[in-house]
N, C-alpha and C positions, 0 to 999 in steps of 0.2 A: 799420599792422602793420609792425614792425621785421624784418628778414631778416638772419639769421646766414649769413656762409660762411663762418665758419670751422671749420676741419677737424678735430676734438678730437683725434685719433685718428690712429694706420697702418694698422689693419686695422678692419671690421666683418663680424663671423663671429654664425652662426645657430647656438649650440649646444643641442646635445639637452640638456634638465632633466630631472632627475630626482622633477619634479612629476609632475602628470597625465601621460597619456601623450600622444603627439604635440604635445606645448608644442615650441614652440622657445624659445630664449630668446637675446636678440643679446647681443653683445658689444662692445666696443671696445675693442682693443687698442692701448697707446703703448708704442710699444718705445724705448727710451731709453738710452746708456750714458756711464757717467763713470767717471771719473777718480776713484777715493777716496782716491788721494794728495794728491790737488792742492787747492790751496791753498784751497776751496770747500770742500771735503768733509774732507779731512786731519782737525783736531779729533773729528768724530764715529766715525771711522775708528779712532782713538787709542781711544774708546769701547768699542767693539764691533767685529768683524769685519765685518757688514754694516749697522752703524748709518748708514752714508753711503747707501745705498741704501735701507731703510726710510724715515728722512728726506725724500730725492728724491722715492721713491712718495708721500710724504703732501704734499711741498709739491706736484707735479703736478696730483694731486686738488683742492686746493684753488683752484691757481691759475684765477682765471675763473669759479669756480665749475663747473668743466668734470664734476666727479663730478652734482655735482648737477644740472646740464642734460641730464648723458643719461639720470638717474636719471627725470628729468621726461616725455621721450622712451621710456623703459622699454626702455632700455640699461644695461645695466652695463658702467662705468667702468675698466677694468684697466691701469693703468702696469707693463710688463713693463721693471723695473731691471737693467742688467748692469752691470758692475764692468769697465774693463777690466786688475784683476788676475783674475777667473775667477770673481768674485762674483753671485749671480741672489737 
């Protein structure tokens, strides 16, 4: 048996669903913030107002397959993006 420590996530919260009642349903929060000017993000930036953060969220997800392991776990996956020009 293989053992992960590693930490997907900044937070793991229990939110109420709006399934059945008394479901919870977990979460995991990655709070993340960049730079959409810089030299990473800039190009997508030029794109969209918050295509540098869209992007960010999706490469997150993907990295490690980390959506997919908590999806496995019966977690849902959330990269919380900010900008730091004021972008979410």
């Amino acid at each position: 048996m293989v053992v992960s420590l590693r930490r997907p996530a900044d937070v793991l919260v229990d939110a109420a669903s709006s399934t059945p009642a008394g479901t919870l349903r977990k979460a995991a929060w990655d709070v993340k913030v960049i730079n959409a000017l810089g030299n990473d993000h800039f190009q997508s930036t030029l794109e969209a107002p918050l295509a540098a953060a869209d992007r960010y969220r999706e490469e997150s997800m993907e990295h490690q397959s980390t959506a997919q392991q908590c999806a496995d776990s019966g977690i849902k996956y959330e990269p919380l993006v900010f900008t730091a020009q004021g972008g979410i």
